[in-house]
C-alpha positions in Angstrom: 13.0 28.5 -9.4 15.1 25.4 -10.0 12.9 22.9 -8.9 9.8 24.5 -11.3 12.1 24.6 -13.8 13.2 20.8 -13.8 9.5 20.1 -12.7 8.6 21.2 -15.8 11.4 19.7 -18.1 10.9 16.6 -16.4 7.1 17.0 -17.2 7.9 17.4 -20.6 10.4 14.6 -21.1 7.2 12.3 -20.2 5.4 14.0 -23.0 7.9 13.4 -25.7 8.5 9.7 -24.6 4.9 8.9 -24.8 4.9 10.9 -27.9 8.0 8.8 -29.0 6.4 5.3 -28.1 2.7 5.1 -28.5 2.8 1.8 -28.2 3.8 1.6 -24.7 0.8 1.9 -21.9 0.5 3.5 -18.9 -1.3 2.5 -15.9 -1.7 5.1 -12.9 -2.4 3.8 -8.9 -4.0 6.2 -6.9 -5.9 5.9 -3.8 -5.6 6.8 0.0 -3.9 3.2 0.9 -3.0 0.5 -1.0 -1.4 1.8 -4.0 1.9 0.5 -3.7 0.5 -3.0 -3.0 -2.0 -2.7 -5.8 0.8 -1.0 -8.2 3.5 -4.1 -6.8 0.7 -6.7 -7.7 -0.1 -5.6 -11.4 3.2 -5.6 -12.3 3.0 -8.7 -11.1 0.3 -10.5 -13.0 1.5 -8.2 -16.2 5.0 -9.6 -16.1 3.3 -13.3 -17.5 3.0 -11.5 -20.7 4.4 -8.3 -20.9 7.8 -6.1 -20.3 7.1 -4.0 -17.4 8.5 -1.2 -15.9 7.9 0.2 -12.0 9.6 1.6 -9.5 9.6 -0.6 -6.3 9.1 2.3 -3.9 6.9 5.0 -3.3 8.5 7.5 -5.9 5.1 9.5 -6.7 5.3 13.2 -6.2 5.7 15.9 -9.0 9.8 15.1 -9.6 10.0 11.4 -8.6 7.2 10.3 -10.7 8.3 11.3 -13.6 11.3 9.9 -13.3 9.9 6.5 -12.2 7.5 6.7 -15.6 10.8 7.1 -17.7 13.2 4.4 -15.5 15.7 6.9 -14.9 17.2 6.9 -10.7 16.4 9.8 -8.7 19.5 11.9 -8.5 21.2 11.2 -4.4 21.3 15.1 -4.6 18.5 17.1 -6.1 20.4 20.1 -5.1 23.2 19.2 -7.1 23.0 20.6 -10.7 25.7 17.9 -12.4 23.3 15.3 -11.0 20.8 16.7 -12.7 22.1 16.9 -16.1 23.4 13.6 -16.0 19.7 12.6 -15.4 18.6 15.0 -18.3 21.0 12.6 -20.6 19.9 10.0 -19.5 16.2 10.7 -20.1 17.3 12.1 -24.3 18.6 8.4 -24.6 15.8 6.7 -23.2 13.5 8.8 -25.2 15.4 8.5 -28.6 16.6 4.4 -27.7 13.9 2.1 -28.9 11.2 1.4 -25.9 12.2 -1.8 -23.7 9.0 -2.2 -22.3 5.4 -2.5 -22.7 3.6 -1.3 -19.9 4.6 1.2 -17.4 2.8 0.8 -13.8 2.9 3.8 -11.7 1.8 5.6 -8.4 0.2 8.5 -8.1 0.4 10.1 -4.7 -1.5 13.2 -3.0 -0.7 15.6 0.2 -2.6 18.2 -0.8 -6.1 19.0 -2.8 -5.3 19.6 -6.5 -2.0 17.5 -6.6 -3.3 14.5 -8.5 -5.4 17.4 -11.0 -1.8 18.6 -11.8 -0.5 15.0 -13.2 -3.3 15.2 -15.6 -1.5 18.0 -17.2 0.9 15.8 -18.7 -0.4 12.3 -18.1 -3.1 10.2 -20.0 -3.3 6.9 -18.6 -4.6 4.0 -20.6 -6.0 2.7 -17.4 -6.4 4.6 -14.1 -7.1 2.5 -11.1 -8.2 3.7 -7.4 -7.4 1.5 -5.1 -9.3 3.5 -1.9 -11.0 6.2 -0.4 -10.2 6.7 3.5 -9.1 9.0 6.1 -5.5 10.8 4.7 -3.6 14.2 5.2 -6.8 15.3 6.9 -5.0 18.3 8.1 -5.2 19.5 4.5 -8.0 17.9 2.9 -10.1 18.6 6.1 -13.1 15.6 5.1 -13.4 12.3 3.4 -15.2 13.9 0.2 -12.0 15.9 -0.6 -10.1 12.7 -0.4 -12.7 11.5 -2.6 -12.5 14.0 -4.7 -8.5 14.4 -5.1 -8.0 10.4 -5.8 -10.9 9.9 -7.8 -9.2 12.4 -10.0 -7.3 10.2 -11.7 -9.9 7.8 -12.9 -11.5 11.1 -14.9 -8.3 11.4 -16.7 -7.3 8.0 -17.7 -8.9 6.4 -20.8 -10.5 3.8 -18.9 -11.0 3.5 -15.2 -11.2 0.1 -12.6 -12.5 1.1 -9.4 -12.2 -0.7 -6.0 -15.9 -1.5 -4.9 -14.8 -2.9 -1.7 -13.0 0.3 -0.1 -14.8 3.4 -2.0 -18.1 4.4 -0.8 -20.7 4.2 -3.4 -22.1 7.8 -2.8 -18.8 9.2 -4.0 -19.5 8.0 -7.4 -20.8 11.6 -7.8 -17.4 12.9 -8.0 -17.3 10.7 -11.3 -17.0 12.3 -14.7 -15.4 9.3 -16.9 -18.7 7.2 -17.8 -15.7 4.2 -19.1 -15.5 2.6 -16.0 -15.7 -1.1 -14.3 -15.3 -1.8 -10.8 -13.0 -4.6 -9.0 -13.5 -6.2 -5.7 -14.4 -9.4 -3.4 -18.5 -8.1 -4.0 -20.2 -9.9 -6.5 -21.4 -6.9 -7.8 -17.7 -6.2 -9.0 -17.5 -6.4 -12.7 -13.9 -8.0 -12.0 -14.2 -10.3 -8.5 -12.7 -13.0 -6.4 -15.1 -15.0 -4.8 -13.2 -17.1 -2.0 -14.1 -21.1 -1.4 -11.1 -21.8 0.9 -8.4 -20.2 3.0 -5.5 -21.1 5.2 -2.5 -19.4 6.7 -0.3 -21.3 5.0 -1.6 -21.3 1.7 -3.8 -18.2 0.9 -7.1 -18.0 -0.5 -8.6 -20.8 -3.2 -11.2 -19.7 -5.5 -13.1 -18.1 -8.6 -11.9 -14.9 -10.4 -14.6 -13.7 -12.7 -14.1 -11.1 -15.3 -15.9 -10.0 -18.4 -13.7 -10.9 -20.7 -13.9 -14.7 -19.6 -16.6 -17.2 -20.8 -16.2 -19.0 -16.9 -14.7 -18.0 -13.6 -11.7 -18.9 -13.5 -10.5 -20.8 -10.4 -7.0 -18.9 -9.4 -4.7 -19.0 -6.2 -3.9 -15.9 -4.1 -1.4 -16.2 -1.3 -1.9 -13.2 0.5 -3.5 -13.1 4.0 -6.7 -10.9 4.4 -9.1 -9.7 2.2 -8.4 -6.3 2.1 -4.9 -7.5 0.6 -6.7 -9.6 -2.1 -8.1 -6.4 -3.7 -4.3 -5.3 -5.2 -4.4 -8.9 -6.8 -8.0 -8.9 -8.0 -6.5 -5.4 -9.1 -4.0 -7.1 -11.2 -6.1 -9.0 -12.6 -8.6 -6.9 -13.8 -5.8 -5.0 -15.8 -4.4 -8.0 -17.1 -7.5 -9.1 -18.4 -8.2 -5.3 -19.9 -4.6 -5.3 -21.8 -5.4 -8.8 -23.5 -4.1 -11.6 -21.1 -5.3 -15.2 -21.7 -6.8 -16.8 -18.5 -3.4 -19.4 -17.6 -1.3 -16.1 -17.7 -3.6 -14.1 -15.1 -3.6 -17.9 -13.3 0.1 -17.7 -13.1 0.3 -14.2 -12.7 -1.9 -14.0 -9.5 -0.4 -17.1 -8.4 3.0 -15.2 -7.7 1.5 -12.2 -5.5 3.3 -11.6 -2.5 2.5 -9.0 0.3 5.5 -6.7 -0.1 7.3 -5.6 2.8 5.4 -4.3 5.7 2.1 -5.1 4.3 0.6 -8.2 6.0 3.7 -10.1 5.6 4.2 -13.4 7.2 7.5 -14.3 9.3 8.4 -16.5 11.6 9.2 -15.3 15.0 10.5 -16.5 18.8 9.2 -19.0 20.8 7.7 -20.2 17.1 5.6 -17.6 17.2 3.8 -15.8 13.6 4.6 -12.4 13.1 2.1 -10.4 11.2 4.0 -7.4 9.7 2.0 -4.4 8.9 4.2 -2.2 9.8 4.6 0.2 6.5 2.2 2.5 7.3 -1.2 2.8 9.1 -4.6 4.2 8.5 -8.5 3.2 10.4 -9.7 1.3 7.5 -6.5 -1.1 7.2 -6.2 -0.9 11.4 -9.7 -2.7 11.5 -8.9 -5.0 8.5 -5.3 -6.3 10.4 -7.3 -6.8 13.4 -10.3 -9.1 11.9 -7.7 -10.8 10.4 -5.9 -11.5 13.5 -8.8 -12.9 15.2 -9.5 -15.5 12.5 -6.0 -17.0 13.5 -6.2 -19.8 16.0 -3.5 -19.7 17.9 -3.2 -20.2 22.5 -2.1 -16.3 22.7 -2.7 -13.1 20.4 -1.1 -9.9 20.7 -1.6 -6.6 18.9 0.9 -3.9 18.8 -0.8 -0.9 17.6 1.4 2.6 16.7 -0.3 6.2 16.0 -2.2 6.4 13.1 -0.5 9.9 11.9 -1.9 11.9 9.0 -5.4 12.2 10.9 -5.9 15.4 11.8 -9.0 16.4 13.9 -10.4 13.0 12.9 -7.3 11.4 15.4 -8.8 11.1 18.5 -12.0 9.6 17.6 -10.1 7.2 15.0 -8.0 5.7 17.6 -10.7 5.5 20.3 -12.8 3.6 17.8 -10.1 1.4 17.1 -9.7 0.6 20.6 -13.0 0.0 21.2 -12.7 -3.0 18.3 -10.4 -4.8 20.2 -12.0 -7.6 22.1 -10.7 -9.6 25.4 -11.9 -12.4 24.8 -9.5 -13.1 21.6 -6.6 -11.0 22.2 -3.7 -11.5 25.5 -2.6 -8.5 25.1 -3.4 -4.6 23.0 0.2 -2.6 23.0 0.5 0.9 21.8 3.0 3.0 20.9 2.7 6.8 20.1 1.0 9.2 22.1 -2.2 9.1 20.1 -2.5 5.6 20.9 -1.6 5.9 24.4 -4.5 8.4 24.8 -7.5 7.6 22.8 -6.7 3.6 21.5 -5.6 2.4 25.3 -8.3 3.7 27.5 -11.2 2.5 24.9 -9.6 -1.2 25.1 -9.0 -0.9 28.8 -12.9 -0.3 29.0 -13.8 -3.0 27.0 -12.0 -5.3 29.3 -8.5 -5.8 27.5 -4.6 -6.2 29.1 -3.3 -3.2 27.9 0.2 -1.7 28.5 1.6 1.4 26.3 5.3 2.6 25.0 6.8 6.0 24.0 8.9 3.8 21.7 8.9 0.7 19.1 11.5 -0.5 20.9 10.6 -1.0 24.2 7.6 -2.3 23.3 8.9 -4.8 21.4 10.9 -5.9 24.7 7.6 -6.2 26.4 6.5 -8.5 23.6 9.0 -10.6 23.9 9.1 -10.7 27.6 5.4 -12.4 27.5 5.4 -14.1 24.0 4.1 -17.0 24.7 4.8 -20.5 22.5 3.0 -20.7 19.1 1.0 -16.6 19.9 0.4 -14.5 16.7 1.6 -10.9 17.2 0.2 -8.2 14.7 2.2 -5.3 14.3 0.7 -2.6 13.1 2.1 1.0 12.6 3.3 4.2 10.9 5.9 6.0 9.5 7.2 8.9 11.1 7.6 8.7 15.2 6.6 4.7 15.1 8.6 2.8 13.3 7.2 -0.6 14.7 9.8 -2.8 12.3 12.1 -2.3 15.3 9.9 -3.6 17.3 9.6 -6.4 14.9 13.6 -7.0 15.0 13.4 -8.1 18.9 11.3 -11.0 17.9 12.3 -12.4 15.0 13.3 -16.0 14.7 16.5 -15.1 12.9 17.9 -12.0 12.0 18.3 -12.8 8.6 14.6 -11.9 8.3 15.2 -8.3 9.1 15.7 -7.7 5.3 12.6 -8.4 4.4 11.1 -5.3 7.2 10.4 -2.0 5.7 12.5 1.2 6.0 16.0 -0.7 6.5 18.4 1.6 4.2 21.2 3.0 5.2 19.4 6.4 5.5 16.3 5.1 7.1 18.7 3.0 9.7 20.4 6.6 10.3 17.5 8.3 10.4 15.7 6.0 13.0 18.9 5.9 15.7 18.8 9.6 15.5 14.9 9.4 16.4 15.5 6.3 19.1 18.6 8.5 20.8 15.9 10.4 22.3 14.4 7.8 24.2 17.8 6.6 25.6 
């Protein structure tokens, strides 16, 4: 009954605050991967011109998110009922204070069919963007039109809509009801689009950002590496352009994306080596879109350490067996899984197709084996999930210099507690 009841106050406190300040906008992320990177990267390009308020991590659900929307912390103990009213205070003064922003960016997230319908109980974004539609929580939503369904959700409730073209099939436009909409995307069909001219490791990608709002394209900048992670700055963009931004501020503002942690993020390893870390989280549609990256990368040795894809449901056998079957000989030294999904379904379809596989109960033995055959100037893509993977670890035992492990996901005191309690296990 406690929860509900702060639920709902929290709920409420939203209300009044938007009530309060009209003049400050709200833009809700959804989608079934990507958000944070999309929500990270229009904050981003916004900050050129605007005050912005987000919360950095994934703070989503039906008490986080409201809290993230007002800029008040998350209380270390929800249980505790002082905590609570301290937060309480603190939400009547940031209510009745005059506003310190401009724009608030948040992330709307979904377990479960009907969650994102409940936000639009008490939310009204000015803009609504979807960043994807792909395999999620398929024990509850059961098939890809309820995802569809569920994230779409949020572009029906928001004043205006930008829609990724690139990662949202075009039959699920039926599930559609908001007729203002535009869609964002490396397609030229895109309303808002990147079209790329050049691209290096080093640098990112060089090209033309074209929007409606501007009379040319617009040559911009993006140093990200693969195009799936140029969608959260196209993204950016798009919303920029929408809330008023003059083209050298979207120029700058795309200029300074970054892949955040865990999300396609450049670091130098052993043996000067190039670490590809994508180890935040894992789905089939970013899998693939790591592994075409990886074999655009000349480099004498490749190496791809793959952990379960969790959240699949039924779908999880054929989704790792179709990712190892994507996995080609002739460019990659070595496929290493971790996870027992992996070890069953990804491993044998690779073996088949002729790859050097070997596969781990554990992040960190496998990142032993990596650095047992890391070979001088190799590219190593780590690619994994959350819960029972953890590949960052893996990550750790072939970094250049440990200094770099602050820029790997899930390193908190908590989540450093919570991991040697999961590794114990192995020992």
């Amino acid at each position: 009954m406690l929860k509900e009841y702060i639920q709902k106050r929290l709920e409420s406190s939203v209300v009044k605050y938007f009530k309060k300040h009209p003049e400050v906008k709200l833009v809700a992320v959804s989608g079934s991967v990507g958000k944070t990177s999309t929500k990270v990267a229009i904050a981003t390009v916004l900050s050129e011109k605007f005050r912005v308020r987000l919360h950095e991590g994934n703070h989503n659900n039906f008490l986080s998110a409201p809290l993230a929307i007002l800029g008040v912390e998350y209380p270390e103990n929800i249980k505790s009922l002082k905590q609570w009213l301290a937060v309480f205070r603190a939400i009547k003064q940031r209510i009745n204070s005059p506003t310190d922003v401009d724009v608030v960016v948040q992330e709307l997230g979904s377990d479960r069919i009907g969650e994102i319908a409940h936000f639009s109980t008490y939310l009204k974004p000015d803009i609504g963007v979807v960043a994807s539609v792909a395999p999620e929580h398929m024990e509850f939503f059961l098939n890809l039109d309820n995802v569809a369904r569920e994230e779409l959700g949020v572009a029906n409730f928001s004043k205006h809509a930008i829609i990724n073209k690139d990662d949202i099939d075009g039959k699920f436009a039926v599930y559609m009801t908001n007729n203002n909409m535009n869609t964002y995307g490396t397609s030229a069909t895109a309303e808002y689009n990147f079209v790329a001219a050049n691209y290096t490791i080093k640098n990112g990608y060089v090209g033309l950002f074209n929007a409606p709002e501007l009379p040319d394209p617009m040559p911009v900048t993006i140093n990200v590496m693969g195009e799936h992670m140029l969608r959260p700055a196209i993204a950016a963009a798009a919303v920029g352009a929408e809330l008023g931004m003059n083209p050298s501020e979207l120029v700058r503002g795309m200029a300074k994306v970054r892949p955040i942690p865990g999300r396609m993020n450049k670091l130098r390893g052993a043996e000067n080596s190039t670490i590809i870390d994508d180890t935040y989280n894992s789905s089939p549609s970013a899998a693939v879109s790591a592994l075409r990256e990886i074999y655009k990368i000349s480099a004498p040795q490749r190496i791809v350490v793959f952990g379960d894809m969790n959240e699949l449901g039924a779908t999880s056998a054929e989704e790792h067996k179709k990712l190892g079957e994507l996995c080609d000989p002739n460019s990659l030294a070595w496929v290493i899984t971790v996870g027992p999904q992996s070890m069953q379904f990804l491993a044998p379809a690779a073996r088949i197709r002729g790859c050097q596989v070997r596969s781990f109960d554990n992040a960190i033995t496998a990142g032993a084996f990596v650095h047992a055959v890391l070979e001088k100037g190799s590219v190593v893509l780590f690619k994994g999930s959350e819960g029972g993977v953890y590949l960052e670890e893996a990550v750790k035992l072939i970094l250049h210099s440990s200094e770099d492990e602050k820029q790997l996901v899930r390193q908190s005191d908590i989540w450093k507690s919570r991991k040697r309690k999961f590794f114990s296990r192995f020992s």
